[in-house]
C-alpha positions in Angstrom: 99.2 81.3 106.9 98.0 77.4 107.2 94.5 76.2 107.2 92.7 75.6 110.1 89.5 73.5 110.8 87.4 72.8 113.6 88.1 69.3 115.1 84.6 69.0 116.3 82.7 69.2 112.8 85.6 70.0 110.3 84.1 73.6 109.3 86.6 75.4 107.8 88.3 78.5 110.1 89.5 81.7 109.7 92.5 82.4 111.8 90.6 85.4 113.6 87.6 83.1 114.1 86.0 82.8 118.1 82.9 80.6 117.4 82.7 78.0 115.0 79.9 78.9 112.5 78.6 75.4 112.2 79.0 73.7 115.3 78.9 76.7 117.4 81.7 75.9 119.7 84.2 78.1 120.7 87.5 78.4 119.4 91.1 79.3 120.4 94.4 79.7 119.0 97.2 77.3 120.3 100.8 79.4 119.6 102.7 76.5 120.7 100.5 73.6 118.5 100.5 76.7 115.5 96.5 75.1 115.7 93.1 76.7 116.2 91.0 74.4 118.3 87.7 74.0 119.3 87.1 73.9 123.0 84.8 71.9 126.3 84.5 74.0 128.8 86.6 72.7 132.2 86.4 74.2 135.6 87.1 77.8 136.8 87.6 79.5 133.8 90.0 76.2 132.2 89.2 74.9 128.8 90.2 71.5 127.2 91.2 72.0 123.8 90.2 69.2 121.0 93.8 69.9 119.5 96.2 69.0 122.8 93.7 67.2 124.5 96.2 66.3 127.6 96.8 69.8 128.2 94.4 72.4 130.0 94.4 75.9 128.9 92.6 79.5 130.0 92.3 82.2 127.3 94.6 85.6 127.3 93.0 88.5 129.5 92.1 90.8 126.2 89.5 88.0 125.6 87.4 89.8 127.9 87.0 92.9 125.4 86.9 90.7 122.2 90.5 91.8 121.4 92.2 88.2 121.5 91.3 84.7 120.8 95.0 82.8 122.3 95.0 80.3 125.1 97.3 80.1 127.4 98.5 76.7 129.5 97.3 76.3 132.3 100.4 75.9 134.2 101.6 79.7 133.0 100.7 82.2 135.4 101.2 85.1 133.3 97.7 86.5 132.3 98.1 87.8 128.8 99.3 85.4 125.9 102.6 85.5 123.8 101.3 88.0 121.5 99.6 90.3 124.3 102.6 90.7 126.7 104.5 92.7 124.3 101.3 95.4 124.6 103.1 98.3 127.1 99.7 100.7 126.3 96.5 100.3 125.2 93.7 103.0 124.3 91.1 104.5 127.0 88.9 101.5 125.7 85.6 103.0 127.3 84.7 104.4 123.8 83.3 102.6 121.1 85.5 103.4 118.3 88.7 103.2 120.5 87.7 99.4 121.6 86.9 98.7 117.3 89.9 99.9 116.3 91.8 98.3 119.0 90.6 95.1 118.1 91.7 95.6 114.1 95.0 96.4 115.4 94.9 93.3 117.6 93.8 91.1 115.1 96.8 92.1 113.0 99.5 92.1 115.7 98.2 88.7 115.9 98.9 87.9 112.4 102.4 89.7 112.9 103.5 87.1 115.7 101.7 83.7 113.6 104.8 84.6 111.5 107.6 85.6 113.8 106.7 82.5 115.8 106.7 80.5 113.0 110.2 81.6 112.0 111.7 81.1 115.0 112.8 84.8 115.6 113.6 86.0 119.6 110.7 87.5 121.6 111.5 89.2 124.2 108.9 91.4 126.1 110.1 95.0 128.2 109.7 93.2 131.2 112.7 90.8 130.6 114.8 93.7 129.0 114.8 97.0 128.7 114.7 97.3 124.9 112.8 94.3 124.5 109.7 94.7 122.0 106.8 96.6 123.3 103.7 98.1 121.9 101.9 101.5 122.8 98.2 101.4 120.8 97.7 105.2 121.4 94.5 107.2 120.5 95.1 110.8 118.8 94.5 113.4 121.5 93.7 115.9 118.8 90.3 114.1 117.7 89.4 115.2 121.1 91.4 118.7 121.9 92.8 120.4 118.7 96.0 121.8 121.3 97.0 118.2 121.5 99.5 116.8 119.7 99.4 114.7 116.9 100.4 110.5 117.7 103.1 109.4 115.2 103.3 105.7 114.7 107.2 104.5 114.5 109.8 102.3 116.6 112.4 103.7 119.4 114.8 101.0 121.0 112.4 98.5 121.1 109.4 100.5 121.6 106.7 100.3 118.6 104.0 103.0 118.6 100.8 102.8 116.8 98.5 105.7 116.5 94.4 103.7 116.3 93.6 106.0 113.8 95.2 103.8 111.1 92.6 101.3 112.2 90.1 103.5 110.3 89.7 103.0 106.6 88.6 105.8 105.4 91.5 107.5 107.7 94.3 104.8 106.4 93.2 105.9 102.8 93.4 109.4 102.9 97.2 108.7 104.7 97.6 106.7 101.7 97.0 109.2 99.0 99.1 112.0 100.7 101.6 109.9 101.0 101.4 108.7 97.4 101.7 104.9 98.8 100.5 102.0 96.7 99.6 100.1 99.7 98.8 101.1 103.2 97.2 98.4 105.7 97.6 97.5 109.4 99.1 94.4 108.9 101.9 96.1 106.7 102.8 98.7 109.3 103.3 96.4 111.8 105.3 94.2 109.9 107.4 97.4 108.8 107.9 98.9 112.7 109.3 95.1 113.5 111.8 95.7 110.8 113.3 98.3 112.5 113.1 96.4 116.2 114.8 93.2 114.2 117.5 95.5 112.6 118.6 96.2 116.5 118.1 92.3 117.4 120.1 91.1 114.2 122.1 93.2 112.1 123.3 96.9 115.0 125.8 94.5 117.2 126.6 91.4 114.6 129.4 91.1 112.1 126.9 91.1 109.4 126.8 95.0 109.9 129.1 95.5 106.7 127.3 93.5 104.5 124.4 95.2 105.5 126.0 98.5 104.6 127.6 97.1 101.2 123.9 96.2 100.6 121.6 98.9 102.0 123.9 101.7 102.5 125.5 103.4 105.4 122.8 104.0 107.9 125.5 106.3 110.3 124.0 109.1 107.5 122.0 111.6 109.6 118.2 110.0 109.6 116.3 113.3 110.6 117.8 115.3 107.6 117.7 111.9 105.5 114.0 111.8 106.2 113.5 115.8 105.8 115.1 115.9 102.3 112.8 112.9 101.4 110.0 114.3 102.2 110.9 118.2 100.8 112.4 116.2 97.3 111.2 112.9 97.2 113.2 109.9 95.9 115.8 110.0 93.3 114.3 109.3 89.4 115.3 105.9 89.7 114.3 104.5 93.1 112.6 101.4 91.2 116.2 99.4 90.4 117.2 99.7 93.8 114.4 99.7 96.5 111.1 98.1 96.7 109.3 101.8 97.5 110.0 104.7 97.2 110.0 104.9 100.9 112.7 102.5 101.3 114.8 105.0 99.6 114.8 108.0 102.1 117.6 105.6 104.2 118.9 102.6 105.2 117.1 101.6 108.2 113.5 102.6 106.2 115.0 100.5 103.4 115.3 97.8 105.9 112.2 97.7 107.3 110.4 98.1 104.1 111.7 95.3 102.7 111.6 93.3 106.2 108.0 93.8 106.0 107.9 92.9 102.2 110.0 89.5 103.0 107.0 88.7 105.9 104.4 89.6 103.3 106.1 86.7 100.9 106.4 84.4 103.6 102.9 84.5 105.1 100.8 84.8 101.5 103.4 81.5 100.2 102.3 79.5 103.4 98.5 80.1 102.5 98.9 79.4 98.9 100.9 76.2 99.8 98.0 75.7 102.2 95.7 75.5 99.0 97.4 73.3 97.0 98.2 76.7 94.8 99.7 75.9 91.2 100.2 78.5 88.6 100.5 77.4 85.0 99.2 80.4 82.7 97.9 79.7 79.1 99.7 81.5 77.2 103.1 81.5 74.9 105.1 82.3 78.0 103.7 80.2 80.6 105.9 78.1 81.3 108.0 80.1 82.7 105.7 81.7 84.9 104.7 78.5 85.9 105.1 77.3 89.9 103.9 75.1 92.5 103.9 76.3 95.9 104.6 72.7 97.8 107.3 73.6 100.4 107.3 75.8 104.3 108.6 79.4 103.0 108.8 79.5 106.9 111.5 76.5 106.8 112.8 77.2 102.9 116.5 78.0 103.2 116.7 78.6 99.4 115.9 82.0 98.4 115.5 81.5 95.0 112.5 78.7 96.0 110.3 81.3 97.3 111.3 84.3 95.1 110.3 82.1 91.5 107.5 81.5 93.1 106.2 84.6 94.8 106.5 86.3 91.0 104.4 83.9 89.1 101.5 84.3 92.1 101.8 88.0 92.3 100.7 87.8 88.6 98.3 85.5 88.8 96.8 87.1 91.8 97.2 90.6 90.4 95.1 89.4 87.2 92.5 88.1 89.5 92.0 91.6 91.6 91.8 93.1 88.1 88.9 91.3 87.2 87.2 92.1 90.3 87.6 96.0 89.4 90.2 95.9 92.3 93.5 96.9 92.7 96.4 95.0 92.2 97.3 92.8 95.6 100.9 93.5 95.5 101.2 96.4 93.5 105.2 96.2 93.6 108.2 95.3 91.9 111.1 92.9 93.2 114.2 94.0 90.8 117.8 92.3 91.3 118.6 94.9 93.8 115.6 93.9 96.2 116.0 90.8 96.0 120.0 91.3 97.2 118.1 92.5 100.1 115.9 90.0 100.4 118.6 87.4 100.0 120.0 89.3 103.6 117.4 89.1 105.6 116.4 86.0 104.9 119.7 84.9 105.8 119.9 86.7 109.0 116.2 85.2 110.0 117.5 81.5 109.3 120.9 82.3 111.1 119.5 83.0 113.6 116.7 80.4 114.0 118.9 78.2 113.5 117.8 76.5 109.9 121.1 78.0 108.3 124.8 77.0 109.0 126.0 80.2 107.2 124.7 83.0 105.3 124.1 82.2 101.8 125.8 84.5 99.0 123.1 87.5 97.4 124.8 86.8 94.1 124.5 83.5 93.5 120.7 83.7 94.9 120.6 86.5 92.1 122.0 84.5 89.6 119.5 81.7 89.8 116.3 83.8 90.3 117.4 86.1 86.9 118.4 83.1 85.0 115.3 81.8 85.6 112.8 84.4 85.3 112.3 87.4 84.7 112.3 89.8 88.1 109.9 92.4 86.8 107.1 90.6 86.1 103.7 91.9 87.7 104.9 95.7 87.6 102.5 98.3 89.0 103.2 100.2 86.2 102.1 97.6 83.4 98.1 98.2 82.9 
């Protein structure tokens, strides 16, 4: 994500930030300008915004409980913003924790659409089709009645379903460890759940649908037993050369979406490290080949290769840097040849279809160039 600052007194911002904490004015968050700006209040509810100052704008509806800091232009009539339409269902929001954990899973959706935005990928709400994206935030009836069934978060056609829960910590972490994840966070499961609604949008109805299957498999494989015999057997022994978790193994379309969210991950983290002028050049025998500078848009980067040589070296560095905090590693994964195949399709399907890309580009020779260069299992988990 980029750096933002407020126009009025050039205090840094946070991308979640309402109120600026120096000046104290308030802020909002222009999708179309990609800009968080500080704001004069207008007449009936209309701000002008320091950022587009020719422009008038009111803020999304979910302002109103704290859930959402995006303007809207004035001249659109419809009262939520381009992240909030997509919402289908929200929680009972007359309790406490339902309205805080709302707002954490807000503040992440938000994050989510920064990025699709930025990439240029199709939008389309359940109003304007009938498997367009849509979002039910549900609250788990048994925290209330034991008899009622349990919320499970996943996608259907379209639909993505979040149980609030995961907006608890301590809840997320005990997930965590019975699942035996490395990494569990809001932000990640939303970006994972999109996979799935972006294999529909991209890959089910285009010609690319072989390629995918040469490269993930053949996802016409029954997915309820696939899932059942992960689950009762886990992943094969060697899951590591071939899938990015060992939850991306149970199938093709989880494969998919875990490494559709991973690709996000990359994206997003490179933008913010380009954002600070990031360089990595480690002092040791080796370093310079783990060296990078992150100086180009991963949003706009049509080269593979570009952003996986330099997501490696960062992952490193940033690993080493949690360490010495007593924290765990940031991205406590692995990208081996076979990932990043499946990187390489995705991020040609993205720029095909947004536009940047005239063709797809060939996995192979992406592969080529990001082995020959440097080592892909640099930063592994495993390493301690």
């Amino acid at each position: 994500m980029k750096l933002f600052e407020c126009q009025a007194c050039g205090q840094p911002l946070y991308f979640e930030n309402g109120r600026c904490e120096s000046c104290g004015r308030r802020l909002g968050y222009l999708p179309e300008a990609e800009d968080i700006s500080a704001l004069e209040q207008g007449e009936e509810g209309h701000w002008r915004a320091l950022a587009v100052p020719e422009t008038r704008f009111r803020f999304c509806r979910n302002a109103e409980h704290d859930a959402c800091n995006w303007l809207i232009p004035s001249g659109d009539d419809h009262p939520y913003c381009r992240a909030c339409r997509h919402n289908r269902t929200v929680p009972d929001l007359s309790g406490e924790q339902n309205l805080r954990r709302w707002r954490s899973l807000e503040a992440a959706k938000r994050r989510l659409f920064y990025t699709l935005l930025k990439l240029g990928l199709p939008l389309v709400t359940r109003a304007e089709d009938p498997q367009g994206l849509s979002f039910d935030f549900l609250a788990d009836p048994a925290e209330n009645s034991p008899e009622g069934p349990s919320i499970l978060t996943g996608h259907d056609n379209g639909l993505i379903t979040i149980n609030i829960a995961e907006a608890d910590d301590a809840e997320r972490e005990r997930r965590r460890h019975s699942m035996g994840e490395p990494y569990r966070t809001l932000l990640g499961h939303l970006r994972h759940e999109i996979g799935h609604y972006y294999w529909n949008v991209l890959v089910r109805d285009d010609p690319s649908l072989e390629r995918f299957r040469l490269i993930f498999g053949d996802e016409r494989q029954d997915y309820g037993e696939a899932l059942r015999a992960h689950y009762a057997n886990g992943p094969k022994n060697d899951w590591q050369e071939e899938y990015v978790s060992s939850y991306a193994a149970s199938h093709p379309w989880e494969d998919f979406a875990e490494t559709w969210a991973h690709y996000l991950h990359i994206v997003d983290t490179l933008e913010t490290a380009n954002a600070f002028g990031m360089k990595v050049r480690p002092r040791i025998r080796r370093g310079p080949e783990l060296a990078t500078e992150i100086d180009f848009d991963p949003h706009r980067e049509i080269d593979l290769n570009r952003l996986v040589t330099a997501w490696l070296p960062l992952t490193f560095a940033v690993n080493s840097l949690n360490r010495s905090m007593g924290q765990p590693d940031l991205y406590p994964f692995v990208l081996p040849p076979a990932v990043i195949a499946k990187l390489s399709f995705i991020h040609d399907r993205i720029h095909a279809c947004s536009g940047h890309l005239d063709g797809e580009m060939d996995s192979h020779h992406v592969l080529k160039a990001v082995i020959g260069g440097l080592n892909s299992r640099i930063g592994s988990p495993q390493s301690s």
